[in-house]
C-alpha positions as CSV (number, residue, x, y, z in Angstrom):
1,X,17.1,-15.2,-3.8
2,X,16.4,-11.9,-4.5
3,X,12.8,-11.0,-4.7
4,X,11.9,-7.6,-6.9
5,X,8.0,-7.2,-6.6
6,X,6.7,-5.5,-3.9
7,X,4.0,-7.2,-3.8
8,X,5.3,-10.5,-3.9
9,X,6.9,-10.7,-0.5
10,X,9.4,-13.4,0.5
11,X,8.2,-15.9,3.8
12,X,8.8,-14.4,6.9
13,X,7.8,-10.5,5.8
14,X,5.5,-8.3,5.9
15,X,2.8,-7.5,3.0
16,X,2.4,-3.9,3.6
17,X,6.0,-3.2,5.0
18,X,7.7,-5.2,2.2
19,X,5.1,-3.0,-0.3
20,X,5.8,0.4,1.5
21,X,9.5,-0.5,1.3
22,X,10.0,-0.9,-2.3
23,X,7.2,0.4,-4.2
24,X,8.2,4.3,-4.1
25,X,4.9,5.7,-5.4
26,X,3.3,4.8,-1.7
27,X,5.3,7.7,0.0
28,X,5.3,10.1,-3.0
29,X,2.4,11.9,-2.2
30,X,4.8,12.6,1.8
31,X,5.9,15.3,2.0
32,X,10.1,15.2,3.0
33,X,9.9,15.3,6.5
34,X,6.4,13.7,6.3
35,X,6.4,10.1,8.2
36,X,3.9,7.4,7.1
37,X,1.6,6.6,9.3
38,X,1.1,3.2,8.5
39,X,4.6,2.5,8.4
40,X,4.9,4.2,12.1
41,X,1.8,2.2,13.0
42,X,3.5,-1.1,11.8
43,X,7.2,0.2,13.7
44,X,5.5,1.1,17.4
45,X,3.2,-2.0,17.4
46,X,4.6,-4.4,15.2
47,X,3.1,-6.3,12.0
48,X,-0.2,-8.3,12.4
49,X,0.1,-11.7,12.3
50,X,-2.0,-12.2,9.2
51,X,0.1,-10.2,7.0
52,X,3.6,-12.0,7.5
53,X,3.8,-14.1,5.0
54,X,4.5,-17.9,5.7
């Protein structure tokens, strides 16, 4: 199943990772060689337990 809102994550993912993945207007205000900090935050010390969805 394919799952198109990012808000609506699918068991097993993350809330805000699933959300910063594939709603584009959360990085638009980056700049193009700008990194998101709470997607770096998320990378270097993986996703809290209460936002995977179960």
């Amino acid at each position: 199943m394919f799952w198109t809102d990012p808000y609506d994550p699918p068991p097993g993912e993350c809330v805000q990772c699933w959300a910063h993945a594939y709603d584009k207007s959360i990085h638009a205000q980056l700049a193009p060689d700008e990194d998101c900090a709470d997607c770096l935050d998320h990378l270097d010390f993986d996703c809290p337990e209460e936002m995977i969805v179960y």
